[in-house]
N, C-alpha and C positions, 0 to 999 in steps of 0.2 A: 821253783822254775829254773831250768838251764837255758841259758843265752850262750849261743856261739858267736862271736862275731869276726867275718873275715881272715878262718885259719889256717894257716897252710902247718901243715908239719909233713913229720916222714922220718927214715930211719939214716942218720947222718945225712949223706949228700945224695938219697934216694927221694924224692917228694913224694907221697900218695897222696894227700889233699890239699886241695888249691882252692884258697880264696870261701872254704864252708861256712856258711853264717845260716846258724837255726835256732829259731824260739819254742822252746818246749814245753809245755801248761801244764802245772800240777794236774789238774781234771781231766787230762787226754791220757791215754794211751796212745804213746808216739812210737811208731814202726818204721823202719829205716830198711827201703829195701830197694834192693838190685843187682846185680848178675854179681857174681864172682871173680874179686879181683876189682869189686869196685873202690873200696878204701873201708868197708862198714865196720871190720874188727878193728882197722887201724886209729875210725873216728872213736870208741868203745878206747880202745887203748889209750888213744889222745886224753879223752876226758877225766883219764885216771892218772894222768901224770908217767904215763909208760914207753912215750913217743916223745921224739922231740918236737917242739912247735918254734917253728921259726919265725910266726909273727900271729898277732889275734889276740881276740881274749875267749875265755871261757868263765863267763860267772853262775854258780850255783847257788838260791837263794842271795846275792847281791855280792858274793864271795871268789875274787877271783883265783879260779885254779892254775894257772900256769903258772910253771914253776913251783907250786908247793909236791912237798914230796907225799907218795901216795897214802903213804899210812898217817897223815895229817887229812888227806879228802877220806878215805877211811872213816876218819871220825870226824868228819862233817856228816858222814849219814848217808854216804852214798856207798853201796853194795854190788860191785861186777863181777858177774857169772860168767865167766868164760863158754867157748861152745867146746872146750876141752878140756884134760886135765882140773876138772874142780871139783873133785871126789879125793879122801883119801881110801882107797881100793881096798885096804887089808884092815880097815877099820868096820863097824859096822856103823848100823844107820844113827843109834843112837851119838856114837861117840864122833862120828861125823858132824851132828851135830851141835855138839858139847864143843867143838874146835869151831864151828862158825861162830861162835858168842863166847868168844874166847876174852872179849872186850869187857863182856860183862862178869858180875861176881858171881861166885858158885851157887847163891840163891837165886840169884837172877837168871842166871844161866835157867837152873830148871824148873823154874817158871815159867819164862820165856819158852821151853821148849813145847811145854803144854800148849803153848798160847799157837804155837808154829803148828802143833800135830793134831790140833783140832783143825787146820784146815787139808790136813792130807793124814785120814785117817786112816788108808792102807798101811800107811807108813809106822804109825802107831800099832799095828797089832803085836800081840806077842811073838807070833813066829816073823815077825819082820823088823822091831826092834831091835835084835839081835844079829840080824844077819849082815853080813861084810857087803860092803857096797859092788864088789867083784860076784855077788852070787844076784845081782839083782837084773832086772828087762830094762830094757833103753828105755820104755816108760818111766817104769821104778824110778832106774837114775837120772831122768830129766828133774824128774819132783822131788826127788834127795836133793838136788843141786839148787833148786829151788826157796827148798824150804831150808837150808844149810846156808843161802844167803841173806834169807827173814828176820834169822838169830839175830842179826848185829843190831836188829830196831831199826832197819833204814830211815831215811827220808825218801831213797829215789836207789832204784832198781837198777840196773843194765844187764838187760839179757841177749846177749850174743848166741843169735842164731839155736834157739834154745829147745827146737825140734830136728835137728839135724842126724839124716839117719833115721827117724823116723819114719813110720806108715803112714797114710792119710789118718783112720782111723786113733792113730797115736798121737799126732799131730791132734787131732780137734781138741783131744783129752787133754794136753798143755795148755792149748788157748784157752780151754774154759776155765782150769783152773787159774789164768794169770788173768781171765777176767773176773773169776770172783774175790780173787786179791786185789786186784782194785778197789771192788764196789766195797767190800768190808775191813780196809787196814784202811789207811792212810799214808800209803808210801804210792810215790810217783813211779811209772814204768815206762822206758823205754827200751825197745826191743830190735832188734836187725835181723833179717829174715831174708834169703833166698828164693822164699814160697812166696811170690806175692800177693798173688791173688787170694790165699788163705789167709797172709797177715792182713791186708786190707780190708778180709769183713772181720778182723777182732778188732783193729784200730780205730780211734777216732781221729786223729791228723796223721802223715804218713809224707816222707821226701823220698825222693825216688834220689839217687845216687847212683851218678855212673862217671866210671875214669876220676875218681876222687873228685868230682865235683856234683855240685847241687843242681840238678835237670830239672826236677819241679816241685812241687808241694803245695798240701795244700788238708781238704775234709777227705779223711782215706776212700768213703764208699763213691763218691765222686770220682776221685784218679780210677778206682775199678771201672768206676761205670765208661770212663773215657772210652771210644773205639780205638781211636791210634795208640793211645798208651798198651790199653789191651792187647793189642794187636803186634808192636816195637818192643815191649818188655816184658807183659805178660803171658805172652804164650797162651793166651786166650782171644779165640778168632768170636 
């Protein structure tokens, strides 16, 4: 479980969030979503120890994160995906992944990776094990980036914005594979998304976030089904 309570941070004497407190449930799929420029990479960065926080707690599993440095919550089990930069380019898929489980030993490593590449079996074929992450589709490298975060053994996920740039079509393709990561690993997922109304029907709890603060929350298919929400955030009349 992640518990926020009452955080504000930001970058020096810049604030983006004020006063955020969220309870996150191993069993949900928690999706964090709202317009651009609402703080949701910044909350993602907060929780990794990347942002300063000038007042709050963040506990993970009863562990408080602020202040610890990141490559200490690293190995508490907690894995973020950036919505950029978290590929290396000139590498291929395989050795991409060999550096996500960098934590682990060489036997473990490719073991683990077996364990990773049975559930993104594209990704496994021969003419795709090899190839440099620079020759792959925004799909491809959504689920490279995916499964390059799986390596570490998480406890709990952070996927920023994790279809960005993609199609409709492309998009579904991520959500169902980040929902069958769910149903068959045991590592927690939280996710921040733009799309709302698409992240809303994969999630099961969902804070809408806007001007770096916390506007509502609650059962995600609920917030969709709202009319004013629908109407003030999601862009669905």
């Amino acid at each position: 479980m992640l518990e926020i309570e009452n955080v504000n941070s930001g970058y020096g004497a810049h604030q983006i969030l004020y006063d955020v407190s969220m309870e996150m449930k191993k069993e949900d799929i928690t999706v964090i979503i709202g317009p651009n420029g609402a703080g949701k990479t910044t909350l993602m960065r907060t929780i990794m120890g990347l942002v300063d926080v000038y007042s709050g707690t963040i506990k993970f599993n009863g562990q408080d994160l602020v202040g610890m440095p990141t490559n200490k919550i690293v190995k508490l089990g907690v894995s973020y995906i950036p919505q950029r930069n978290n590929l290396f380019e000139n590498l291929t898929v395989k050795e991409n992944l060999m550096l996500g489980g960098y934590l682990l030993s060489k036997g473990e490593r490719e073991a683990r990776m077996e364990e990773v590449l049975s559930l993104f079996p594209v990704l496994a074929r021969k003419d795709y094990i090899n190839r440099k992450a620079n020759r792959l589709s925004g799909g491809e490298r959504k689920m490279l980036a995916i499964a390059k975060g799986l390596m570490k053994k998480p406890k709990l996920i952070l996927l920023d914005e994790p279809t960005e740039g993609l199609m409709p079509k492309l998009t579904m393709e991520v959500y169902d594979k980040v929902r069958e990561i769910h149903e068959e690993t045991d590592v927690q997922i939280i996710m921040t998304e733009e799309k709302a109304a698409f992240a809303l029907e994969l999630g099961d709890y969902a804070f809408l976030l806007v001007s770096g603060k916390v506007q509502e929350h609650g059962d995600a298919k609920k917030m969709l089904d709202d009319p004013d929400l629908r109407e003030k955030y999601f862009g669905i009349l």
